[in-house]
mmCIF file of the N, C-alpha and C atoms, coordinates in Angstrom:
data_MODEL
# 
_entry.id   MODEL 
# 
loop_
_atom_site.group_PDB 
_atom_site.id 
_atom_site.type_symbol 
_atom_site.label_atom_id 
_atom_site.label_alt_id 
_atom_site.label_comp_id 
_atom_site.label_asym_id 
_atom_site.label_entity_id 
_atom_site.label_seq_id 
_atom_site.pdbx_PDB_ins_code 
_atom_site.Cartn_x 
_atom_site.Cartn_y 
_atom_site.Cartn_z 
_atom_site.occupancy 
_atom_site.B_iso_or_equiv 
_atom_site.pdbx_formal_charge 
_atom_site.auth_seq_id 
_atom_site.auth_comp_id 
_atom_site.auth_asym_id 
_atom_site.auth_atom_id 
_atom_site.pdbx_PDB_model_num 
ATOM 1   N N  . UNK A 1 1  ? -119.238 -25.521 -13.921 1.00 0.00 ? 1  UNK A N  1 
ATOM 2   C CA . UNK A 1 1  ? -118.398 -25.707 -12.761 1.00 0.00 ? 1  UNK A CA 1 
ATOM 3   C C  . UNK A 1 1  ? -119.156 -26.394 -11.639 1.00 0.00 ? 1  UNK A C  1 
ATOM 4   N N  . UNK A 1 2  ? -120.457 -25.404 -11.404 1.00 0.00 ? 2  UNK A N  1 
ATOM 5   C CA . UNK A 1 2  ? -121.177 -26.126 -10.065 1.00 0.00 ? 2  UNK A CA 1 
ATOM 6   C C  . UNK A 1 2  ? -121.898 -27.869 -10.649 1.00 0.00 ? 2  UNK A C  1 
ATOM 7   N N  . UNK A 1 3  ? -121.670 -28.184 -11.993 1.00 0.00 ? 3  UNK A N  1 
ATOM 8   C CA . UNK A 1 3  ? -122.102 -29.324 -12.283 1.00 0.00 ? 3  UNK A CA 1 
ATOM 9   C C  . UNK A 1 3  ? -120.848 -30.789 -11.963 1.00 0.00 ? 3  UNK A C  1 
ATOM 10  N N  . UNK A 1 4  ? -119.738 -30.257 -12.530 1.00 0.00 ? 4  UNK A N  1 
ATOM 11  C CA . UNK A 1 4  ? -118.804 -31.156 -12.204 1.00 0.00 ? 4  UNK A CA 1 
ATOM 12  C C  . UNK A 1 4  ? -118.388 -31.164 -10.374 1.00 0.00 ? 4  UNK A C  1 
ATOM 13  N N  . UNK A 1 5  ? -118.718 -30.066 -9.807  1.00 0.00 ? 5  UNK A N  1 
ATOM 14  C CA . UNK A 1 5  ? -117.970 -30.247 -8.491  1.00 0.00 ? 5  UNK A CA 1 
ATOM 15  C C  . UNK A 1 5  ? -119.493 -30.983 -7.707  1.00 0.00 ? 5  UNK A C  1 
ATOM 16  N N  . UNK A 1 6  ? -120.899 -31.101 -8.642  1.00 0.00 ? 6  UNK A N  1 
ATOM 17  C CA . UNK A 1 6  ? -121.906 -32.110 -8.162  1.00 0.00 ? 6  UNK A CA 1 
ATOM 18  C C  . UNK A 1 6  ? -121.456 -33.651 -8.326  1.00 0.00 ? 6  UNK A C  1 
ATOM 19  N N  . UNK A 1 7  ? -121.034 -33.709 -9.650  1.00 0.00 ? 7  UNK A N  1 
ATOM 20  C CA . UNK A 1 7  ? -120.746 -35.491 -9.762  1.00 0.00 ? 7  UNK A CA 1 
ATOM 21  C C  . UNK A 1 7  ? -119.414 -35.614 -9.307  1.00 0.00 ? 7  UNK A C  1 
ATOM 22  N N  . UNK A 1 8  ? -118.582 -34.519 -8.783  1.00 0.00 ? 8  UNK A N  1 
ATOM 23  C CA . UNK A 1 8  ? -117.220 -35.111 -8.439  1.00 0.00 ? 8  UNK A CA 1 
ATOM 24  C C  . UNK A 1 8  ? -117.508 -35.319 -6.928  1.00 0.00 ? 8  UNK A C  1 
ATOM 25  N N  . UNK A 1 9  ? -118.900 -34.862 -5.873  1.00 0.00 ? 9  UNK A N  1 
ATOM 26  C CA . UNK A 1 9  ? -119.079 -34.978 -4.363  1.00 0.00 ? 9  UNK A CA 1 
ATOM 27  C C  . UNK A 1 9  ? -119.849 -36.072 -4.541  1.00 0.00 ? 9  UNK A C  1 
ATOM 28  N N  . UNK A 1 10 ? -120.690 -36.270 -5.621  1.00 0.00 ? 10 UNK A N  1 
ATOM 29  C CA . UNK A 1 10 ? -121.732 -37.614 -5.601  1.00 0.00 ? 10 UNK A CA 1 
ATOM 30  C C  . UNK A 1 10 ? -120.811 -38.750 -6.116  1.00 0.00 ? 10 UNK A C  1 
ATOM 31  N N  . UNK A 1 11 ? -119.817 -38.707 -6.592  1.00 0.00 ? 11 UNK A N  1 
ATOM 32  C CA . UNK A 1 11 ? -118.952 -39.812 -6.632  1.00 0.00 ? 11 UNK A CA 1 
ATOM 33  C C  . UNK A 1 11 ? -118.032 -40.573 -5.986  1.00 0.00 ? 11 UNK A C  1 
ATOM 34  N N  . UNK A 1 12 ? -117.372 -39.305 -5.091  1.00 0.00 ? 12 UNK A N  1 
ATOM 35  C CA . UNK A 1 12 ? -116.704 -39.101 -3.677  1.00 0.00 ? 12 UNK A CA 1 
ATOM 36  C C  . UNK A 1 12 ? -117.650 -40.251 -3.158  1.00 0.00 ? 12 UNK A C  1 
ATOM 37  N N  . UNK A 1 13 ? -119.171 -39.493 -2.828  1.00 0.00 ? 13 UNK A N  1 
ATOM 38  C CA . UNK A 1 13 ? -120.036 -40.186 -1.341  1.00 0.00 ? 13 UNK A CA 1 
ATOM 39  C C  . UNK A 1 13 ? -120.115 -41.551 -1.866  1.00 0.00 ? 13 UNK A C  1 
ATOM 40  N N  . UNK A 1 14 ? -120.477 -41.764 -3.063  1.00 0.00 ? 14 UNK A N  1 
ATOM 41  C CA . UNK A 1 14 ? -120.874 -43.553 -3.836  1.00 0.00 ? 14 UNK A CA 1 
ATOM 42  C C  . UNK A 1 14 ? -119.099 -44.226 -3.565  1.00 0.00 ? 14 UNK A C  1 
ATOM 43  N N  . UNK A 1 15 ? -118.267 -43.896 -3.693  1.00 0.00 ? 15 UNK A N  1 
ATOM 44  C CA . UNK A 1 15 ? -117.351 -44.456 -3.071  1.00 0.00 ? 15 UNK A CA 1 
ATOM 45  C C  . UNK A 1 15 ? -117.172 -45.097 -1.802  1.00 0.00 ? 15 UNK A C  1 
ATOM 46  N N  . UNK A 1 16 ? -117.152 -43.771 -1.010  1.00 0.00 ? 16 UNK A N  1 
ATOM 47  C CA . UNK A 1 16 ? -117.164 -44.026 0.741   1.00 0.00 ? 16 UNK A CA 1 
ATOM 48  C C  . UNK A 1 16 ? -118.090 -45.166 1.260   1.00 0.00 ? 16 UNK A C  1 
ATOM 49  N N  . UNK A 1 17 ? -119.474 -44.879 0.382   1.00 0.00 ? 17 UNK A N  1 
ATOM 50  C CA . UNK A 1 17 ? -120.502 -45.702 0.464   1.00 0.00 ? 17 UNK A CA 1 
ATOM 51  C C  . UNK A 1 17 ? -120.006 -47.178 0.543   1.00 0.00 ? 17 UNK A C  1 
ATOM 52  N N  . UNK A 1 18 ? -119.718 -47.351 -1.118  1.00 0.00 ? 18 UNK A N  1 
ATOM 53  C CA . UNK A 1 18 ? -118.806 -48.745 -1.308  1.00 0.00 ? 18 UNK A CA 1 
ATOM 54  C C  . UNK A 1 18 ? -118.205 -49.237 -0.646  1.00 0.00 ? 18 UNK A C  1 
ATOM 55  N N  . UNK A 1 19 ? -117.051 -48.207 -0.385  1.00 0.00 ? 19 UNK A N  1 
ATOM 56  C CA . UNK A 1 19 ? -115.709 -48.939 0.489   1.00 0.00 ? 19 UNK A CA 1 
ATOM 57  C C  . UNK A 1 19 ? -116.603 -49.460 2.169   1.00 0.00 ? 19 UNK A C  1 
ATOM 58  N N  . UNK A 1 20 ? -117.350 -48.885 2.522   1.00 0.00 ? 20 UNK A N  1 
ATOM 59  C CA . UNK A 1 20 ? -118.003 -49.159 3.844   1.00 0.00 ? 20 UNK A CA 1 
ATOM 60  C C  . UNK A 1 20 ? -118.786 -50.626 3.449   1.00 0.00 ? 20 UNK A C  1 
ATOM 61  N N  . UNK A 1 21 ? -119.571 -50.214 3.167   1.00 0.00 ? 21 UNK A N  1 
ATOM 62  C CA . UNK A 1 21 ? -120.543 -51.841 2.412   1.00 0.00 ? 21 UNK A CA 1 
ATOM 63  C C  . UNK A 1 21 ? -118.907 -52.968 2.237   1.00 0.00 ? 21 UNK A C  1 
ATOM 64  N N  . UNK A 1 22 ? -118.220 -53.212 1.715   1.00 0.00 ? 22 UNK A N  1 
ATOM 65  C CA . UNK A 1 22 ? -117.487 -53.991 1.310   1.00 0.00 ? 22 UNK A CA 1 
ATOM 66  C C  . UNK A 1 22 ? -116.687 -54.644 2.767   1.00 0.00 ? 22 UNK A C  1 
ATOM 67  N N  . UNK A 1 23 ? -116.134 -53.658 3.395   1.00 0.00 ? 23 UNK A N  1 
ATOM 68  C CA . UNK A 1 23 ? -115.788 -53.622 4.589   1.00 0.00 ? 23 UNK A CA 1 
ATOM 69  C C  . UNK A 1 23 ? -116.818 -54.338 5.086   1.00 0.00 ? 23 UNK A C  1 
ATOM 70  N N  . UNK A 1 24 ? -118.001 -53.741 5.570   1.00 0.00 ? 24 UNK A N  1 
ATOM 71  C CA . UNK A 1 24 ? -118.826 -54.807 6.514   1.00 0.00 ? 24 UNK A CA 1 
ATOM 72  C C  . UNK A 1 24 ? -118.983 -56.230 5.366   1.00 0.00 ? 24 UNK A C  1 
ATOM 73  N N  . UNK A 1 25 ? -119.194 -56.496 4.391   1.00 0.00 ? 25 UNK A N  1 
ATOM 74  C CA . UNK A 1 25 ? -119.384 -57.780 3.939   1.00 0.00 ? 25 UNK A CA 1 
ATOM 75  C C  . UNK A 1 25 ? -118.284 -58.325 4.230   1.00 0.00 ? 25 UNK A C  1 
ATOM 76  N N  . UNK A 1 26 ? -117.412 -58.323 4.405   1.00 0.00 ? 26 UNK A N  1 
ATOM 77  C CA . UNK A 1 26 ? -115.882 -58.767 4.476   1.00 0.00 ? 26 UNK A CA 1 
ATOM 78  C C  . UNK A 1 26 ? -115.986 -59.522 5.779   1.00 0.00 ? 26 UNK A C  1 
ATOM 79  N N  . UNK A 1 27 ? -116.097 -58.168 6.847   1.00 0.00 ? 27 UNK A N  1 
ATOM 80  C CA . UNK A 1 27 ? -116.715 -58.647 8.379   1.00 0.00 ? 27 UNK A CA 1 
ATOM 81  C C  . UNK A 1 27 ? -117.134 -59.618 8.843   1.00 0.00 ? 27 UNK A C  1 
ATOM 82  N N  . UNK A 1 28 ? -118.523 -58.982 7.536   1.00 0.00 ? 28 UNK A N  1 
ATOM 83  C CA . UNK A 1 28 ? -119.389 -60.533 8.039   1.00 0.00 ? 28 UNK A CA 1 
ATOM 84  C C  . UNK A 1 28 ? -119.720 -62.070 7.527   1.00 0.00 ? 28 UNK A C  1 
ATOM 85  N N  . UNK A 1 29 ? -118.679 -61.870 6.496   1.00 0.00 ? 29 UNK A N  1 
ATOM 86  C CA . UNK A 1 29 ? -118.589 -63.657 5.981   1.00 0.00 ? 29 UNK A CA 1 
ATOM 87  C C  . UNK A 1 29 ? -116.862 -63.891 5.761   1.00 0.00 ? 29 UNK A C  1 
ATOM 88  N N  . UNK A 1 30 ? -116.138 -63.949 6.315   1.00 0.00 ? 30 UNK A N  1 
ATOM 89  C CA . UNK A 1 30 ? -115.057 -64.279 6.600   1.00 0.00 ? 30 UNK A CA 1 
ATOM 90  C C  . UNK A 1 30 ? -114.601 -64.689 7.631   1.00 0.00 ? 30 UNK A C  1 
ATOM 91  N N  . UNK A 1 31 ? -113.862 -65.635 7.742   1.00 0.00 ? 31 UNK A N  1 
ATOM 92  C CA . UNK A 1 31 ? -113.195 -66.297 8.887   1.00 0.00 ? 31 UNK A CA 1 
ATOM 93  C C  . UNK A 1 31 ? -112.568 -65.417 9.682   1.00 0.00 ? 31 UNK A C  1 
ATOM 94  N N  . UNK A 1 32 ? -111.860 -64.819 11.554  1.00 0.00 ? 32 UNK A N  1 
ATOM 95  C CA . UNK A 1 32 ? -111.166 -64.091 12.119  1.00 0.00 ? 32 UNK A CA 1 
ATOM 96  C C  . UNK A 1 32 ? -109.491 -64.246 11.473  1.00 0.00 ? 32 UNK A C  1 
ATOM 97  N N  . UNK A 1 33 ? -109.406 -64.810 11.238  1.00 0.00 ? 33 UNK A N  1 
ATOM 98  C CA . UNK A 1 33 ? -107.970 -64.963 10.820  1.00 0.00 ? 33 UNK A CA 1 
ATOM 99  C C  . UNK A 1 33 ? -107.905 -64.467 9.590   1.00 0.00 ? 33 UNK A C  1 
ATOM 100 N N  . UNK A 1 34 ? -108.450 -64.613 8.574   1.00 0.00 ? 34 UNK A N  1 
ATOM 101 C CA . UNK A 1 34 ? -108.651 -63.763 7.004   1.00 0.00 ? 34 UNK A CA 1 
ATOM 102 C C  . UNK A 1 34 ? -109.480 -62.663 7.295   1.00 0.00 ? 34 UNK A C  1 
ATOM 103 N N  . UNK A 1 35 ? -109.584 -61.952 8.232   1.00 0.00 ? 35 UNK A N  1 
ATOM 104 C CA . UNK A 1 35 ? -110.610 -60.566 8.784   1.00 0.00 ? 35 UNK A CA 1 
ATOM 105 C C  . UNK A 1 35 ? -108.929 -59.952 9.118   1.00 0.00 ? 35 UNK A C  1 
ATOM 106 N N  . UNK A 1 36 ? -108.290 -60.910 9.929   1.00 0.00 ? 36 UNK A N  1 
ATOM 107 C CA . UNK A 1 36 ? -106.769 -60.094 10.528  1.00 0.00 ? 36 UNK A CA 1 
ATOM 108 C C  . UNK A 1 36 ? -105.962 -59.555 9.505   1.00 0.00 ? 36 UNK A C  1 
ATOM 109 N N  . UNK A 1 37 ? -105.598 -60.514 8.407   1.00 0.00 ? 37 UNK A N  1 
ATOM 110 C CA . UNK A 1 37 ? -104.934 -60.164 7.267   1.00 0.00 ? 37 UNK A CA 1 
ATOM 111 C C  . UNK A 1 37 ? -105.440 -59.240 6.490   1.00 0.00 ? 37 UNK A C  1 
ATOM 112 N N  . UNK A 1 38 ? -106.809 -59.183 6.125   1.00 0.00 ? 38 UNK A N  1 
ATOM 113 C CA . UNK A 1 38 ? -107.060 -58.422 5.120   1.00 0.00 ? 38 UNK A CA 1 
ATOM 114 C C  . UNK A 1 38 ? -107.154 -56.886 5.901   1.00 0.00 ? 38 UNK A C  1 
ATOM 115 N N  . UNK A 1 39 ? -107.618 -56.860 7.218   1.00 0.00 ? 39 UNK A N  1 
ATOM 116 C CA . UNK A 1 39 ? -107.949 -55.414 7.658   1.00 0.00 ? 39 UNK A CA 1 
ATOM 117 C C  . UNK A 1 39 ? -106.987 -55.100 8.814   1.00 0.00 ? 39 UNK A C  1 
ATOM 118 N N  . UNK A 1 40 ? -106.328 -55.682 9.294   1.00 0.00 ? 40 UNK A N  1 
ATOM 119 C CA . UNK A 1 40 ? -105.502 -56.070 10.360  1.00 0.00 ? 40 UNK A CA 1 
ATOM 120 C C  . UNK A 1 40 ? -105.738 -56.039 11.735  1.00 0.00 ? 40 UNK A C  1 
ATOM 121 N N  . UNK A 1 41 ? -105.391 -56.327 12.712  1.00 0.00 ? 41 UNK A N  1 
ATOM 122 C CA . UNK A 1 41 ? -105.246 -56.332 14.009  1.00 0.00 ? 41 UNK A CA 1 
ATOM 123 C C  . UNK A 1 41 ? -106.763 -55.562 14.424  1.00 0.00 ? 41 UNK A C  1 
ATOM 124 N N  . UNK A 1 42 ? -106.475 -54.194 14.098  1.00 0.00 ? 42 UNK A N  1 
ATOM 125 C CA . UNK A 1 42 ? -107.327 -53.416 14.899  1.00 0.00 ? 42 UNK A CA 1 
ATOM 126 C C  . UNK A 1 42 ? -108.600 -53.247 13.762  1.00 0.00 ? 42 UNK A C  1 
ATOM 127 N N  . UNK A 1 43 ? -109.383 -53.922 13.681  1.00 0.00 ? 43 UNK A N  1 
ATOM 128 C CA . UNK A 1 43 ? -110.470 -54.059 12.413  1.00 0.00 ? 43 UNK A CA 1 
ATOM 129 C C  . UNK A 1 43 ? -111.590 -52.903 12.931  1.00 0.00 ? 43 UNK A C  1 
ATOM 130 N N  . UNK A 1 44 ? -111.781 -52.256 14.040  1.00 0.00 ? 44 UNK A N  1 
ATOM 131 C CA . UNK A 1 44 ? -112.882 -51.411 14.609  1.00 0.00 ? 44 UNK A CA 1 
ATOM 132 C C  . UNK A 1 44 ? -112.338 -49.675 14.046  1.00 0.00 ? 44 UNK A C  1 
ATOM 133 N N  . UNK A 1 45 ? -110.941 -49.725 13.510  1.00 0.00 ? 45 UNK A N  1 
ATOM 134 C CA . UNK A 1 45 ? -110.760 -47.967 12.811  1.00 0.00 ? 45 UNK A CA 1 
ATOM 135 C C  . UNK A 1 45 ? -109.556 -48.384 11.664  1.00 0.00 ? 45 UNK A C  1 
ATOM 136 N N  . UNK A 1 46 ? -109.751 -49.427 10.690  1.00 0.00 ? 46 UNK A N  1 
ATOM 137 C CA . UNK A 1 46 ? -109.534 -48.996 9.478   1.00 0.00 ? 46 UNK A CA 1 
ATOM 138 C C  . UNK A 1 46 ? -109.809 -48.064 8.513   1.00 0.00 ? 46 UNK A C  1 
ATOM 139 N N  . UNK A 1 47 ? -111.212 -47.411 8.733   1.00 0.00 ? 47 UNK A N  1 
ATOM 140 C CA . UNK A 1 47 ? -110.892 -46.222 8.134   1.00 0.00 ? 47 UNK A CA 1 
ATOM 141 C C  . UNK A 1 47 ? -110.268 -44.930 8.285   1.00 0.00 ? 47 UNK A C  1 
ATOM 142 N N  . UNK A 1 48 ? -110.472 -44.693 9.706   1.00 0.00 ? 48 UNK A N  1 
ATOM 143 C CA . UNK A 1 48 ? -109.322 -43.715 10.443  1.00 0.00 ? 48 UNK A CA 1 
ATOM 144 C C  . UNK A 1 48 ? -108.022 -43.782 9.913   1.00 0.00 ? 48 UNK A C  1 
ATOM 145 N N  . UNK A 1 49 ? -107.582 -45.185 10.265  1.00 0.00 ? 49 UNK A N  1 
ATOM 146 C CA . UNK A 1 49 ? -106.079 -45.347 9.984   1.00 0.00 ? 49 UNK A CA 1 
ATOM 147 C C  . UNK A 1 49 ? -105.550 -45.082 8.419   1.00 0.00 ? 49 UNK A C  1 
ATOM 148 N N  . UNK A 1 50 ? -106.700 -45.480 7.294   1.00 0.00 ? 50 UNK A N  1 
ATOM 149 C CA . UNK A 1 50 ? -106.138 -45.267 6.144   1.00 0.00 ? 50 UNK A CA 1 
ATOM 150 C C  . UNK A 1 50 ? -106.604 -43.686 6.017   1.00 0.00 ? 50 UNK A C  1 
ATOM 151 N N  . UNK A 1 51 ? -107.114 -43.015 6.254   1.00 0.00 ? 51 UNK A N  1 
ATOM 152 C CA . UNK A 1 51 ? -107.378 -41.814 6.055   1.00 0.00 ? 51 UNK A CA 1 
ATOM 153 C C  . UNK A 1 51 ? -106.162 -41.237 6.650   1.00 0.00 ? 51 UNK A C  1 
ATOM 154 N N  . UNK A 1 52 ? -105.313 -41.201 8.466   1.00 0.00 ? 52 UNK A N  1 
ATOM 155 C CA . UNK A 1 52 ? -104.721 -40.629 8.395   1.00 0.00 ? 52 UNK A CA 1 
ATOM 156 C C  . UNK A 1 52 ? -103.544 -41.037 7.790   1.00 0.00 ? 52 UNK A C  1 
ATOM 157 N N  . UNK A 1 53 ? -103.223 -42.393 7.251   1.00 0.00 ? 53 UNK A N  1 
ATOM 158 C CA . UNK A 1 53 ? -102.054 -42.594 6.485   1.00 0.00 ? 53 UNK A CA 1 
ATOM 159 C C  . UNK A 1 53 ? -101.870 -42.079 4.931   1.00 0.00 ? 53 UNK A C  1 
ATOM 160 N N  . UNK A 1 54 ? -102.717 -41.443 4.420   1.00 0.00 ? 54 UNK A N  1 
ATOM 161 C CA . UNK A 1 54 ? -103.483 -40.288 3.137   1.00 0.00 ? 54 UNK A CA 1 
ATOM 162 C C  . UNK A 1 54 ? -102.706 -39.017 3.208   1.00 0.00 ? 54 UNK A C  1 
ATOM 163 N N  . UNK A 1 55 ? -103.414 -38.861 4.767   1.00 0.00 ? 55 UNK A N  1 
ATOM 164 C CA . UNK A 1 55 ? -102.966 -37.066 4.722   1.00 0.00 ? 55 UNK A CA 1 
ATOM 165 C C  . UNK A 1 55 ? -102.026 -37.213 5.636   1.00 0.00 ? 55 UNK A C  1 
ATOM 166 N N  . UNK A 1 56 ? -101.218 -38.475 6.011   1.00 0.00 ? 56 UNK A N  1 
ATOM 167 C CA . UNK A 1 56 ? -99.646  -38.069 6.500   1.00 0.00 ? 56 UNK A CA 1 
ATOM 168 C C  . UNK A 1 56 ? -98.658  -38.507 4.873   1.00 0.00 ? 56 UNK A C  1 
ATOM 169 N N  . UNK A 1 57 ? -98.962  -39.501 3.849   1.00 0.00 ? 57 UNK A N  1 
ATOM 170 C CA . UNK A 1 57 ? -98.416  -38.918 2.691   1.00 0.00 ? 57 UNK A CA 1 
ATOM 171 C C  . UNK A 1 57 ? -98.481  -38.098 2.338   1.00 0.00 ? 57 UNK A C  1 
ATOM 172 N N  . UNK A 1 58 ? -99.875  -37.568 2.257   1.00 0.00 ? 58 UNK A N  1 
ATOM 173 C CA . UNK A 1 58 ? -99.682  -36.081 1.304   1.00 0.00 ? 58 UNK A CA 1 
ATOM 174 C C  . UNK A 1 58 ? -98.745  -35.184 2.163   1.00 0.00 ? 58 UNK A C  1 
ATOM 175 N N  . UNK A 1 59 ? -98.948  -34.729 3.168   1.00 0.00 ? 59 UNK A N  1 
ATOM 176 C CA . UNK A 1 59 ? -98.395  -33.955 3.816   1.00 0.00 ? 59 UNK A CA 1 
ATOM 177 C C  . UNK A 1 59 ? -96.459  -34.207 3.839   1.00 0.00 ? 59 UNK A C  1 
ATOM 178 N N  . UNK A 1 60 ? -96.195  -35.086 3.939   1.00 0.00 ? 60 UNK A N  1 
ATOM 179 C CA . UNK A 1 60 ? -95.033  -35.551 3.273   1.00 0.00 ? 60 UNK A CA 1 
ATOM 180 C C  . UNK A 1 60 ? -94.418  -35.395 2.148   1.00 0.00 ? 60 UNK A C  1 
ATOM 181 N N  . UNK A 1 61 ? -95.597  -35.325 1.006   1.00 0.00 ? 61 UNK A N  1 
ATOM 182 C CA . UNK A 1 61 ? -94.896  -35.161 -0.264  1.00 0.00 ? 61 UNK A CA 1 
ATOM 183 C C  . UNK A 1 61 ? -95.000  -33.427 -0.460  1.00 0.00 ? 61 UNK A C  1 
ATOM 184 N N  . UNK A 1 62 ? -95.812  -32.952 0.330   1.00 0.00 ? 62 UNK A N  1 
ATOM 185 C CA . UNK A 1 62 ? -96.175  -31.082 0.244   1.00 0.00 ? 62 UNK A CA 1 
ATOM 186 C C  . UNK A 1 62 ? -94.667  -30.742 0.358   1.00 0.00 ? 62 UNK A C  1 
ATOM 187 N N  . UNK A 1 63 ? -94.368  -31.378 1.698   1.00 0.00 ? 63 UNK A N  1 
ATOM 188 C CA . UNK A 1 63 ? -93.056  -30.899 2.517   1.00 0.00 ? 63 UNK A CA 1 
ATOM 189 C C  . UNK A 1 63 ? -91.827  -30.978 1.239   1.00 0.00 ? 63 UNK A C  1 
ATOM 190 N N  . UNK A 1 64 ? -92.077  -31.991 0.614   1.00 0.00 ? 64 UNK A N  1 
ATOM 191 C CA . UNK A 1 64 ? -90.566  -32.295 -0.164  1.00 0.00 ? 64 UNK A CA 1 
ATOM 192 C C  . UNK A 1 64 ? -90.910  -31.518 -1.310  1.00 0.00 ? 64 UNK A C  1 
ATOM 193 N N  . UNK A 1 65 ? -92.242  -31.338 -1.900  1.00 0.00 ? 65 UNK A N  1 
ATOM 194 C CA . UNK A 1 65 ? -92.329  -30.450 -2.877  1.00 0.00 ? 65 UNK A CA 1 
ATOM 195 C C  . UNK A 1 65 ? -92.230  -29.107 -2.323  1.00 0.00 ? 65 UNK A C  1 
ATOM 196 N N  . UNK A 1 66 ? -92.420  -28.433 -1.439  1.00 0.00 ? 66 UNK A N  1 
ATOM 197 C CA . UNK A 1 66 ? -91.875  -26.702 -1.160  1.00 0.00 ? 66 UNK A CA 1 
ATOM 198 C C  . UNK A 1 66 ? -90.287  -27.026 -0.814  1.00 0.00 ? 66 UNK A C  1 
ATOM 199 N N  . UNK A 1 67 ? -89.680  -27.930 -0.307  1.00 0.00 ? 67 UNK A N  1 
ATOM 200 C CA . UNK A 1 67 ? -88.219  -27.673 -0.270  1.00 0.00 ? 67 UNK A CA 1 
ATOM 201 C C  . UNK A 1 67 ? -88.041  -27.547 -1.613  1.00 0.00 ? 67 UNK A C  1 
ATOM 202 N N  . UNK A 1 68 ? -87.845  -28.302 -2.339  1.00 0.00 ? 68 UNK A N  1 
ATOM 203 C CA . UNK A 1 68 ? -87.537  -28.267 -3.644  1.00 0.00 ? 68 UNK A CA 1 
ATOM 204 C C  . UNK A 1 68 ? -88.103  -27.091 -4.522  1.00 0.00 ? 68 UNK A C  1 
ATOM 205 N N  . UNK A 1 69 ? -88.617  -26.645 -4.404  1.00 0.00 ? 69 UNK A N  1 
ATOM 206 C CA . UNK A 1 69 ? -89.254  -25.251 -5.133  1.00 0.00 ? 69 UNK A CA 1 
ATOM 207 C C  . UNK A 1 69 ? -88.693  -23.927 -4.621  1.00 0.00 ? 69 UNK A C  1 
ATOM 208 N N  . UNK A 1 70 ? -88.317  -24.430 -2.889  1.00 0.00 ? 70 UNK A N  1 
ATOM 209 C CA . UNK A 1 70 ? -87.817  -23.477 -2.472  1.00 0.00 ? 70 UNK A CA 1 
ATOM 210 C C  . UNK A 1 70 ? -86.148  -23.084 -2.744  1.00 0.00 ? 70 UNK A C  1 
ATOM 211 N N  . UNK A 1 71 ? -85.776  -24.370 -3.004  1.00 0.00 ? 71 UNK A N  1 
ATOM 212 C CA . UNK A 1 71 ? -84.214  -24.582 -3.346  1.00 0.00 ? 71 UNK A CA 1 
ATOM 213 C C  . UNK A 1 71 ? -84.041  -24.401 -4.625  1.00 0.00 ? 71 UNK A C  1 
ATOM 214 N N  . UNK A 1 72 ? -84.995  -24.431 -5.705  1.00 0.00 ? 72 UNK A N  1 
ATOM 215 C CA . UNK A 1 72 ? -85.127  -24.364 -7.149  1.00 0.00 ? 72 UNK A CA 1 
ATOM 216 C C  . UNK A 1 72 ? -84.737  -22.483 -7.392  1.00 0.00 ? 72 UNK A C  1 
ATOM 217 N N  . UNK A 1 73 ? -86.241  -21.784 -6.464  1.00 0.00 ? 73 UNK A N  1 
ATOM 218 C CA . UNK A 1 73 ? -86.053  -20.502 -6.477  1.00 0.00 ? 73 UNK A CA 1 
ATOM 219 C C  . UNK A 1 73 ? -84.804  -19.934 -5.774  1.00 0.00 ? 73 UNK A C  1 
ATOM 220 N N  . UNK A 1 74 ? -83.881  -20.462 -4.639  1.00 0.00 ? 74 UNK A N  1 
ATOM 221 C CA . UNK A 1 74 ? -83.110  -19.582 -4.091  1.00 0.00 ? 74 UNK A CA 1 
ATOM 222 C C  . UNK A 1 74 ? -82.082  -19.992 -5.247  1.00 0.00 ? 74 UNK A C  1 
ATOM 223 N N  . UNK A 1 75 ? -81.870  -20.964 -6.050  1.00 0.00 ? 75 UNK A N  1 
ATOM 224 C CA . UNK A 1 75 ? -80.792  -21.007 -7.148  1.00 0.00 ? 75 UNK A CA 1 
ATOM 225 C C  . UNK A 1 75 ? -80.955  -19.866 -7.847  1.00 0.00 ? 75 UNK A C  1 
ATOM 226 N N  . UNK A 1 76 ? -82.051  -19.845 -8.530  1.00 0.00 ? 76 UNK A N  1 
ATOM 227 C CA . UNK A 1 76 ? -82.550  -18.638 -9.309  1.00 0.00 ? 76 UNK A CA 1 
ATOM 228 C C  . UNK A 1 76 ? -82.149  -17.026 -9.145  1.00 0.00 ? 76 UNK A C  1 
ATOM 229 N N  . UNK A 1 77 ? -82.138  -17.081 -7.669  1.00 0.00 ? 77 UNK A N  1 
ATOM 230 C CA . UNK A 1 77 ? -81.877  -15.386 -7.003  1.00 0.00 ? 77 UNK A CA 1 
ATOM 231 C C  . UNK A 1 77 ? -80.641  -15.731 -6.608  1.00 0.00 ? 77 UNK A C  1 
ATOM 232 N N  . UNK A 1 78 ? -79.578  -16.739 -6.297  1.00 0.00 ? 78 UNK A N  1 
ATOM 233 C CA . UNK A 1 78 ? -78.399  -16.888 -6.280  1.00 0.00 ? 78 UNK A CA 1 
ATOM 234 C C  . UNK A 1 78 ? -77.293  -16.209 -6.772  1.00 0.00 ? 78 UNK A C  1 
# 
């Protein structure tokens, strides 16, 4: 257990890692106008923004999955 939840945090961080590195290469050899498109407007908290657009889906799909479980069970005791 404590082995997989090691390569599933060291894979996590080599990600984050990535996605950051890629981001700044992007930054720094691309034209402003292909910097706008690819990261948009506000290029200084793309990662903020996709992080909270993550956990406002998830949190979205939580919501529609307990209605539905909840409407599943009150059929049940109906």
């Amino acid at each position: 257990m404590f082995k997989r939840l090691f390569w599933v945090g060291l894979g996590f961080g080599l990600g984050v890692i990535a996605v950051t590195k890629a981001q700044a290469y992007v930054k720094a050899n691309t034209p402003d106008a292909a910097r706008q498109f690819l990261l948009g407007p506000d290029q200084d908290h793309v990662g903020m923004k996709t992080l909270e657009g993550l956990v406002n889906e998830f949190n979205a799909t939580r919501r529609a999955r307990e209605a539905e479980l909840t409407r599943q069970y009150i059929a049940e005791r109906g």
